[in-house]
C-alpha positions in Angstrom: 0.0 0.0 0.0 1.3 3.5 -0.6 0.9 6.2 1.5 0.0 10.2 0.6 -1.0 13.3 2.7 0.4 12.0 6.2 1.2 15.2 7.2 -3.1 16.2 6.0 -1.8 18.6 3.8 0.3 20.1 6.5 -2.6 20.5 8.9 -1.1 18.1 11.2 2.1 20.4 11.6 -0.4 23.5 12.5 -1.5 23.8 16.0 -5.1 23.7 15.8 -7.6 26.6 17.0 -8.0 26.5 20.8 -5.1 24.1 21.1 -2.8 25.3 24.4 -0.2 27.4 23.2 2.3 25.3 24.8 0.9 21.4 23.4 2.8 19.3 21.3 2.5 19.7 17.5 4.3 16.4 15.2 6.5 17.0 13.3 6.8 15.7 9.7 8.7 12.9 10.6 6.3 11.7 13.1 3.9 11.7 10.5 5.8 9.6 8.2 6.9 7.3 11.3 2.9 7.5 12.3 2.1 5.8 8.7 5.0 3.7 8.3 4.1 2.3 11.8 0.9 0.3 10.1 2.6 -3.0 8.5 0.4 -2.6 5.6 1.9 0.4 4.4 4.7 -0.3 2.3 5.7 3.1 0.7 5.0 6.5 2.2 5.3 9.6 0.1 7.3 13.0 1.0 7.3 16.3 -0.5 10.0 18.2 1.4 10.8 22.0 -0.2 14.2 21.7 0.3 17.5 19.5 0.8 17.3 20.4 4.9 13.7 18.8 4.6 14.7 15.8 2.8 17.3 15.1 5.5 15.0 15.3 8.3 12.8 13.3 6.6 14.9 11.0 5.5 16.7 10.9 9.7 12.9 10.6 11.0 12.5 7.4 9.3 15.5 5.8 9.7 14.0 6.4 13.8 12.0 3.3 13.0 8.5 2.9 14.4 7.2 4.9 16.6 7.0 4.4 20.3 3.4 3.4 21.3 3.3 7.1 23.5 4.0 8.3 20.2 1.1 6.6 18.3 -1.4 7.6 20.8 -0.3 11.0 20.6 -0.4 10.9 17.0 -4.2 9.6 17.2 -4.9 12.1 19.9 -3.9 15.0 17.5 -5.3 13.7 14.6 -8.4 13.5 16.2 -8.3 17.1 17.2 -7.3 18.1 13.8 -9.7 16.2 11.9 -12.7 17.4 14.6 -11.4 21.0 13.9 -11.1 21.3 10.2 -14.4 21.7 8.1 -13.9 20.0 4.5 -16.6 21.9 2.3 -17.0 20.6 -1.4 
């Protein structure tokens, strides 16, 4: 399976309105670490604007899997995110 968007078009790098100031926001590379996590993802897409970004990318996910803290954080603030953002068509 291949993997797009794990960063939600970047909305999972923006803190969310009403979020505290001070809360944890992933970074890109949890979000790539967040997909790659599922063992029936086999590819996961980046789309980093520069060299610096690759890098980082590329240092997240040699990191490996994420912690299971991790992954319930990462559900946590997905769930915030996705509550939060109003998709209109």
């Amino acid at each position: 399976m291949i993997s797009y968007t794990a960063t939600r078009w970047s909305y999972l790098l923006r803190r969310p309105k009403n979020y505290p100031k001070d809360g944890r926001i992933p970074t890109a590379g949890e979000c790539y670490r967040f997909v790659l996590s599922n063992p029936d993802v086999d590819v996961c897409l980046t789309a980093p604007y520069n060299e610096k970004q690759l890098l980082e990318n590329i240092k997240a996910i040699q990191a490996g899997p994420l912690s299971e803290d991790d992954m319930n954080f990462m559900r946590r603030f997905g769930d915030i995110v996705h509550h939060t953002k109003k998709w209109f068509m």
